[in-house]
N, C-alpha and C positions, 0 to 999 in steps of 0.2 A: 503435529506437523510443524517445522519449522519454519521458520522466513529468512529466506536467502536472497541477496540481491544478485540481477541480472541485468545485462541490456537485453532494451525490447524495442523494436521498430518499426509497427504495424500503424496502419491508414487508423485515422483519429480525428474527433471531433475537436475543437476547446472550448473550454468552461471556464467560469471564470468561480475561483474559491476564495473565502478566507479564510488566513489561517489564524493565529494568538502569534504573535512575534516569539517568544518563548518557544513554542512548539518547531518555526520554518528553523530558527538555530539550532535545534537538536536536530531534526532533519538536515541540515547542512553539515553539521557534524558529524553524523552517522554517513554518508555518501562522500566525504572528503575524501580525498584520492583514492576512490574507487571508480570503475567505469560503470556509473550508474546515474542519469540526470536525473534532476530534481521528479520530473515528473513519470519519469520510470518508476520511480522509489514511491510518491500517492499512489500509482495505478496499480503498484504489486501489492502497497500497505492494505489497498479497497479488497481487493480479488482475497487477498487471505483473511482478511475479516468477511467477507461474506461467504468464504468456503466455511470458516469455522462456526459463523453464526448460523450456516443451514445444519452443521453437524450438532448443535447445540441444540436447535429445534426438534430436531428428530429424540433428540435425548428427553427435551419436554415431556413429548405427546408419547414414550414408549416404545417408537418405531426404532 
């Protein structure tokens, strides 16, 4: 599966994260004129590491 950015504009809670300064700048770099806020871009990075880490699991255990 790949990871492609999108705009998303669904009802949301907020949290408060840290991040490594190092990291928000590639993150800012990678969404530079593209139609994708910051926080589109964490909630899509979360969703594809957890789709891929249940695909990963299932790999573990055989299933």
């Amino acid at each position: 599966m790949t990871f492609k950015l999108k705009s998303d504009k669904r009802a949301s809670e907020n949290k408060t994260v840290r991040f490594p300064l190092p990291l928000l700048e590639e993150i800012e770099e990678a969404i530079e004129g593209k139609d994708v806020t910051f926080s589109a871009f964490v909630i899509q990075a979360c969703q594809y590491a957890l789709e891929n880490l249940e695909e990963n699991q299932y790999q573990m255990f055989g299933n």
